[in-house]
C-alpha positions in Angstrom: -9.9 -46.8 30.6 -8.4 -46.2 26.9 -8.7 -48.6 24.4 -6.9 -49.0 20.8 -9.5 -47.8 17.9 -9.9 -51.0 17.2 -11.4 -51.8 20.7 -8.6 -53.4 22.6 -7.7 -52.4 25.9 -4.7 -50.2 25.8 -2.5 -52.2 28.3 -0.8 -53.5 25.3 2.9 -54.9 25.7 5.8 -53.5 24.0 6.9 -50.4 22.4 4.9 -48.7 20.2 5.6 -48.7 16.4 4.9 -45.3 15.8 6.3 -43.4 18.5 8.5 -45.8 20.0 7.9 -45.6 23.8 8.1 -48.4 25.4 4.5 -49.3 26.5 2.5 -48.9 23.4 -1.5 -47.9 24.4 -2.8 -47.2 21.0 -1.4 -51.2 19.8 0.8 -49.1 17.2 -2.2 -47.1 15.2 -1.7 -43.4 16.5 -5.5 -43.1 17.8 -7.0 -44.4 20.5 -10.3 -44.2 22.1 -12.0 -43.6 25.7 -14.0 -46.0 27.5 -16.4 -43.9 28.8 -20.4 -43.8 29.6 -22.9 -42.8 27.0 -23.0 -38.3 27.2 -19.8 -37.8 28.1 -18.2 -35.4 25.1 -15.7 -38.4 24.4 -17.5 -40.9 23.8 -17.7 -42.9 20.3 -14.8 -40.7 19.1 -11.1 -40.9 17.9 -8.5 -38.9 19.3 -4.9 -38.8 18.8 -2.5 -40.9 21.2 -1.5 -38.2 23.8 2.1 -40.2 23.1 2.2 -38.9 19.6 0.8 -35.5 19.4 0.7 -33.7 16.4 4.4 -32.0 16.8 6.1 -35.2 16.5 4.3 -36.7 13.3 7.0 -35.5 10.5 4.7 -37.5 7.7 1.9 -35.2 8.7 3.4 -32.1 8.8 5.5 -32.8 5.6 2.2 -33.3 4.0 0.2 -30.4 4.9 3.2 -28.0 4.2 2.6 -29.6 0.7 -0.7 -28.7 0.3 -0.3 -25.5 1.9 1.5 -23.5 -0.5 3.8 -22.2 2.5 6.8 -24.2 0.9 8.6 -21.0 -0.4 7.7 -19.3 2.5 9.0 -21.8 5.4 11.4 -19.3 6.3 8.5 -16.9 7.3 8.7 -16.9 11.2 7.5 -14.0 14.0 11.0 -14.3 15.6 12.4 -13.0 12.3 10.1 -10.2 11.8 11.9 -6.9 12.3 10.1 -4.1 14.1 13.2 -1.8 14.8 15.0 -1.0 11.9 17.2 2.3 11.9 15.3 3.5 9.1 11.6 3.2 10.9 10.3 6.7 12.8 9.0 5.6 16.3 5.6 5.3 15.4 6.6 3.4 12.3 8.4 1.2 14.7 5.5 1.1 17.5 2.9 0.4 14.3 5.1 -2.7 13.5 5.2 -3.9 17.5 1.3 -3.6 17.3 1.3 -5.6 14.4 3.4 -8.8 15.4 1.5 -8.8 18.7 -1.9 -8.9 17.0 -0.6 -11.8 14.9 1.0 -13.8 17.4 -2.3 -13.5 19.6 -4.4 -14.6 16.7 -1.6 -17.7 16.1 -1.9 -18.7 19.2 -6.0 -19.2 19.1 -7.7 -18.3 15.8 -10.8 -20.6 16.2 -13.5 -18.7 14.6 -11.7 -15.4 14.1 -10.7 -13.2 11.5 -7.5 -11.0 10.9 -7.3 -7.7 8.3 -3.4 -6.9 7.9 -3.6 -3.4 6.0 -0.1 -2.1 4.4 1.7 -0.8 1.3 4.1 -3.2 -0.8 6.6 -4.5 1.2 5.6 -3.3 4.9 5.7 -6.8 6.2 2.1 -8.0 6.1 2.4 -10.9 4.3 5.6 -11.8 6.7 3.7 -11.9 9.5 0.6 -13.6 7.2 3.2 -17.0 6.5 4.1 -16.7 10.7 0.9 -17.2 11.1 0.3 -19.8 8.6 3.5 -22.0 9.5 2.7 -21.5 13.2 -0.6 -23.3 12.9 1.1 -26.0 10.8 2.9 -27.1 13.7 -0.8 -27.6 15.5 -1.4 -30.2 12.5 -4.4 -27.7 11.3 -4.9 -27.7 7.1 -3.6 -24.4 6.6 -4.2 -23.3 2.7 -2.0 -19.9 2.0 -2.9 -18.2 -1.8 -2.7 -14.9 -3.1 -5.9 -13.7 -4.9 -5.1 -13.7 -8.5 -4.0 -17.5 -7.8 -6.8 -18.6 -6.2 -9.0 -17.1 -9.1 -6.7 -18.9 -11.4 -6.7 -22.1 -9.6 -11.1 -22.0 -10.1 -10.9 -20.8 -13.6 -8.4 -23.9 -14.4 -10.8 -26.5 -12.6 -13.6 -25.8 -15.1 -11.1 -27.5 -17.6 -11.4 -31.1 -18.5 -7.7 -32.0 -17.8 -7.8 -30.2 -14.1 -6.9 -32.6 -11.7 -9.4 -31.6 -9.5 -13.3 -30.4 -10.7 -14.5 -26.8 -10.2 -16.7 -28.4 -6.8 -14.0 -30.4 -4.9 -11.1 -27.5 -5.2 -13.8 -24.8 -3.9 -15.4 -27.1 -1.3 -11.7 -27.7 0.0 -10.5 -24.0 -0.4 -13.5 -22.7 1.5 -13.3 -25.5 4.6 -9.9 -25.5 5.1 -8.7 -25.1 8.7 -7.1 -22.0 7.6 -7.3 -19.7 5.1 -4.4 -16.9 4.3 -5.8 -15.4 1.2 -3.0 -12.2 0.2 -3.4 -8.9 -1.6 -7.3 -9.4 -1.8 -7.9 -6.4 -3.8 -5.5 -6.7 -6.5 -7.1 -9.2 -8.5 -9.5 -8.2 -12.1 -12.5 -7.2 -10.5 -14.8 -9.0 -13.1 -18.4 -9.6 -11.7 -17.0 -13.1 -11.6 -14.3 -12.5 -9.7 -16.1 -10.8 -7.1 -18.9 -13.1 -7.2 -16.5 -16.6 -6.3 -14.5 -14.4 -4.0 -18.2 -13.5 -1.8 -19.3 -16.8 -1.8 -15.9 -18.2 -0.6 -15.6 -15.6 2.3 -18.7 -15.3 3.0 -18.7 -19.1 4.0 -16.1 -18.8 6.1 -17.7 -15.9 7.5 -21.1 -17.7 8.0 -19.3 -21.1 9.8 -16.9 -19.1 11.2 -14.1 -20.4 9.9 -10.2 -18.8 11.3 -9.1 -16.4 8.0 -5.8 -14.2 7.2 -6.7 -11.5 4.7 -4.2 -9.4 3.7 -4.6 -6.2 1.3 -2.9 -2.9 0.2 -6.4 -1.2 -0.5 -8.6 0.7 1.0 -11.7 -1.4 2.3 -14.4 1.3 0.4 -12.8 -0.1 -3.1 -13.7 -3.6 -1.8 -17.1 -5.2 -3.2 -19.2 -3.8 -0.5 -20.4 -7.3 0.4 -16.7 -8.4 1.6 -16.2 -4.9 3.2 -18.8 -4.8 5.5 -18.2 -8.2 6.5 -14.3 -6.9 7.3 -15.7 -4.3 9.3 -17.4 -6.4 11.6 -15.4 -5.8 14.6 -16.7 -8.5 16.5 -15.4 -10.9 14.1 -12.3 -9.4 12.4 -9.4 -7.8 14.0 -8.1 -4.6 11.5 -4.5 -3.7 11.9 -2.1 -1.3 9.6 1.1 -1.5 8.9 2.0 2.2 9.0 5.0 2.0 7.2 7.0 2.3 3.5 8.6 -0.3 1.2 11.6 0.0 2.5 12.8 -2.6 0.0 12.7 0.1 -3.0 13.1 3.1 -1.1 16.1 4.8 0.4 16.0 7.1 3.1 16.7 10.1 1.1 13.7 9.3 -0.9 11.0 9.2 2.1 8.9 12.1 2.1 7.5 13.5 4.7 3.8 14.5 5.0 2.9 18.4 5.6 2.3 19.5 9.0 2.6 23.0 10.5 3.0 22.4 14.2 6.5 23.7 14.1 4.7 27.1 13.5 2.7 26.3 16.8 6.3 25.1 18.9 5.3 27.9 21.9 1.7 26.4 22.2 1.9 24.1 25.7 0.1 23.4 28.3 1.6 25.9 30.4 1.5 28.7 27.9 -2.1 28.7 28.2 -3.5 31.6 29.7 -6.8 30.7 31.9 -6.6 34.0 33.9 -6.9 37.4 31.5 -10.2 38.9 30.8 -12.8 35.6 32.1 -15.2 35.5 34.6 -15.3 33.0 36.8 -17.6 30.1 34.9 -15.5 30.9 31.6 -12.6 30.2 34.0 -13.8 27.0 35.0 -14.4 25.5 31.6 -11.3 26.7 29.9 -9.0 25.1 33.1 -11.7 22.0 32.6 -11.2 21.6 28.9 -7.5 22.2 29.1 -7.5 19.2 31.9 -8.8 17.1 29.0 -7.0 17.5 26.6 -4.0 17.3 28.6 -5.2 14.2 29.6 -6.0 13.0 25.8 -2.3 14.0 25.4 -0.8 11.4 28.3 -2.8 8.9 26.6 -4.9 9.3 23.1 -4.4 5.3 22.1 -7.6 4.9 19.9 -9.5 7.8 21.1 -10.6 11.3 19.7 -11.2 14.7 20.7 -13.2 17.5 19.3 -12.2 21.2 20.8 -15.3 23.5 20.1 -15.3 26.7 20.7 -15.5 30.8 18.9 -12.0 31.3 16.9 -9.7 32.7 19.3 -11.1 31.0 22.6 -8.3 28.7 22.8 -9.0 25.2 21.1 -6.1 25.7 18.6 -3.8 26.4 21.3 -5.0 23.5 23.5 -4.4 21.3 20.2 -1.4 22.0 19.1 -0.2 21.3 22.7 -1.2 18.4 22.2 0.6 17.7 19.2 3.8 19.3 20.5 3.8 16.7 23.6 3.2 13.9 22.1 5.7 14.8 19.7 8.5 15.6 22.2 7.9 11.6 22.8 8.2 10.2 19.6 5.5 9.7 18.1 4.3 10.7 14.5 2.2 14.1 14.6 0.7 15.7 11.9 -0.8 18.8 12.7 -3.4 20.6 9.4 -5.9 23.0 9.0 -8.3 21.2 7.0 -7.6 23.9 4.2 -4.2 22.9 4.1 -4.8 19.4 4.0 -7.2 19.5 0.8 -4.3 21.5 -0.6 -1.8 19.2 0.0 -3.3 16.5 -1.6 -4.4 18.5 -4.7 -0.7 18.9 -5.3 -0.1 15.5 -6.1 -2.1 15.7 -9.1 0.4 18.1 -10.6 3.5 16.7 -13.1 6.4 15.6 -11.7 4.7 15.4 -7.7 7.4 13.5 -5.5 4.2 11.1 -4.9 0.9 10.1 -6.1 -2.3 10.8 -4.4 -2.8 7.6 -3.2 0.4 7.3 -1.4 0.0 10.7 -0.4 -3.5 10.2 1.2 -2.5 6.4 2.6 0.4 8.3 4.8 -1.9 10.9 5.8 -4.7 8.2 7.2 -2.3 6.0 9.0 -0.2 8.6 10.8 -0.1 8.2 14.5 -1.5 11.4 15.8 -3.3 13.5 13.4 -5.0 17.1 14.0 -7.7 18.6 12.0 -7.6 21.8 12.8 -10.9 24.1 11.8 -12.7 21.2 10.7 -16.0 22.3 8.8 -14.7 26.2 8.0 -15.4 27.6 4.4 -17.0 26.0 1.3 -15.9 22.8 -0.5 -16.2 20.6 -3.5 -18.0 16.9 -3.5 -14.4 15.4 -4.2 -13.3 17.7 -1.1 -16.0 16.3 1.4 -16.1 13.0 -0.1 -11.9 12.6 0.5 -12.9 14.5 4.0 -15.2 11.5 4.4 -12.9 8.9 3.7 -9.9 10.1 5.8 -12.1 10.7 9.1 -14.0 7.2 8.5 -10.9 5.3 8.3 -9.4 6.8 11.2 -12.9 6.0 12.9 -12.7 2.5 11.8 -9.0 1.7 13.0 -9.5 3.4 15.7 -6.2 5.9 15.3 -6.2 9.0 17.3 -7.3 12.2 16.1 -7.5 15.4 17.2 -10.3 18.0 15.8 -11.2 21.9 16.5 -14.1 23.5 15.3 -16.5 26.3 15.6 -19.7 25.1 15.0 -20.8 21.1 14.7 -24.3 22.0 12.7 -21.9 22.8 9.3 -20.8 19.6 9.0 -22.2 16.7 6.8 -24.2 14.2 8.9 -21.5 11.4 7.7 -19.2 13.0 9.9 -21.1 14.3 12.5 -22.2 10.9 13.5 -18.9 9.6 13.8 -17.7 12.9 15.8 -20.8 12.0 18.1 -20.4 8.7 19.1 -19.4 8.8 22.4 -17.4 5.2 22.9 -14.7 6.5 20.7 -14.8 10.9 21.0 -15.0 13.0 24.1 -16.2 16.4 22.6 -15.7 20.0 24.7 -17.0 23.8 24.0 -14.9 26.7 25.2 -17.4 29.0 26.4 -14.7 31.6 26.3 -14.5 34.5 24.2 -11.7 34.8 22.1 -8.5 36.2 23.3 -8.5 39.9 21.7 -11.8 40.2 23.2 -10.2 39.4 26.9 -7.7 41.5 26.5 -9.7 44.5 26.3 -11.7 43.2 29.7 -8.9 43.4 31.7 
């Protein structure tokens, strides 16, 4: 049996004040109560009428919107959010589907969960942050949305005399909130006090696992290492890019394109490969093996990696670039680079007048859909050469993008990313045992 919460039985007469039906059985108060034995999970508790659920009461949802800060961004919805603009590359476009789906999954049940949305100015992250936010406000959850710099503001001010609120009740209802949506974490003055308030409040809602939206254009290493780690926990938090421009400041004829030489490699398929001239029969085997791999990677690399091993000449460039050519003949965004080259290209942007900056430079380099290191480890380099190195594979590691890598010999490179080339959940790793091509030729 149900009764009113003030302990009547619900059989009440007449229609309801609040919701109008015509058989009221919460006697007009919205809640109502279970008659029910001692242990069961309902007992001695309130719960809303199931005439009135939280969709229908306006008064409620017109307050929390007010509290929210999600007034001027009402208009934020997932059916608005545009994935297939003329101006996106495929893989731009397929990065954006990616996104909205990893959003509206995390709408639909973010109890304890967390969600990274990683993108430039103006690649929609924030978008899909206030779909998120407006989504659970029609659930009748407190959903608080603030960008960094405000909610530093907002604690500075409540040390004031005159704040309406003290310094304790504004963080104690920032931290507990239902929902947090805190934007462009990463932007803000990173006094020690800043970073300090900004620990303890996440790491709360880490701790009590309490449903958060973070939303930054940084990379996670410039992040006090406190918050960073706890972002990388993928049990906790979901991590998803936004692979694209601004395209609200930046025409097509400004988009520049990232460096890749796979054009010079266009005759390099599957099919060119030549598993016959100059091998004996075991080298046979494992160059047809290896090739079955990687063609394989190539009908399907979502979040994997490869590593081709093998003596220069034995056929791991080839088998790479064939990668890159089919997956490129379907679309997607390939970026093919000696690791040379790469260091190079970046270099440039430090020069006057460079079409970009290095940071723009290296963020479109990390989040390209398919990228290949070709001759990873070969020749010396500088600290800031293995550190960027470092950084480029880690992330790629972290988000899980697929990567492609050849190399001659695993023992010359740092243990930082040899341990990430040799876990085996994420990278399937093959040696050609074959001896380079010249050197078949004269076999035959």
């Amino acid at each position: 049996m149900q009764t009113s919460s003030n302990g009547d039985d619900l059989a009440a007469s007449g229609p309801c004040g609040i919701c109008g039906i015509a058989e009221s059985i919460c006697g007009g108060l919205g809640m109502v109560r279970y008659d029910v034995q001692v242990g069961d999970p309902r007992w001695g508790k309130m719960f809303r009428c199931p005439n009135f659920p939280v969709e229908r009461d306006t008064d409620r949802q017109s307050r929390l919107r007010e509290l929210s800060n999600l007034g001027a961004l009402s208009d934020k919805h997932f059916e608005d959010f545009i994935t297939d603009a003329p101006a996106y590359t495929p893989a731009e476009q397929q990065s954006l589907r990616h996104a909205l789906n990893k959003a509206q999954e995390f709408a639909a049940d973010p109890a304890g969960k967390w969600l990274l949305l990683e993108g430039s100015y103006g690649s929609g992250k924030t978008h899909l942050a206030a779909s998120i936010g407006n989504a659970r406000l029609t659930h009748g959850e407190f959903v608080l949305f603030v960008t960094t710099p405000d909610l530093l503001d907002h604690l500075r001010v409540s040390y004031s005399d005159e704040a309406d609120a003290g310094y304790d009740e504004t963080f104690e209802r920032i931290r507990g909130c239902d929902l947090l949506i805190l934007d462009d974490l990463g932007v803000e003055n990173p006094s020690a006090w800043a970073k300090e308030k900004l620990f303890q409040l996440l790491n709360h809602r880490y701790t009590h696992r309490l449903s958060t939206v973070i939303t930054t254009n940084v990379e996670l290493e410039r992040l006090d290492a406190r918050l960073s780690s706890r972002l990388r926990d993928i049990d906790r938090t979901t991590r998803v890019v936004l692979s694209v421009p601004d395209y609200r400041s930046m025409s097509d004829g400004e988009r520049e394109q990232l460096t890749s030489t796979l054009t010079l490699h266009r005759e390099k398929l599957f099919k060119t490969l030549d598993v016959n001239i100059g091998l004996n029969t075991e080298e046979r085997t494992n160059l047809v093996n290896v090739a079955n791999a990687a063609s394989a990677f190539a009908q399907k690399p979502d979040g994997r990696w490869l590593v081709l091993a093998g003596a220069a000449g034995s056929g791991k460039t080839h088998l790479a670039a064939a990668i890159g050519n089919y997956r490129q003949d379907r679309g997607d965004d390939v970026v093919f680079m000696t690791v040379s080259d790469l260091l190079d290209d970046l270099r440039t942007t430090f020069n006057p007048g460079a079409a970009s900056t290095f940071d723009q430079r290296f963020a479109k380099i990390k989040n390209v859909g398919l990228l290949i290191l070709d001759d990873l480890g070969a020749g010396g380099q500088s600290e800031w050469a293995r550190e960027k190195l470092f950084q480029l594979i880690d992330y790629r590691y972290v988000t899980r993008k697929p990567t492609v890598f050849t190399l001659s010999d695993m023992e010359r490179l740092s243990e930082r990313i040899k341990v990430r080339l040799l876990d085996e959940r994420l990278c399937a790793r093959y040696e050609i045992v074959a001896p380079p091509y010249v050197m078949r030729l004269r076999r035959r």
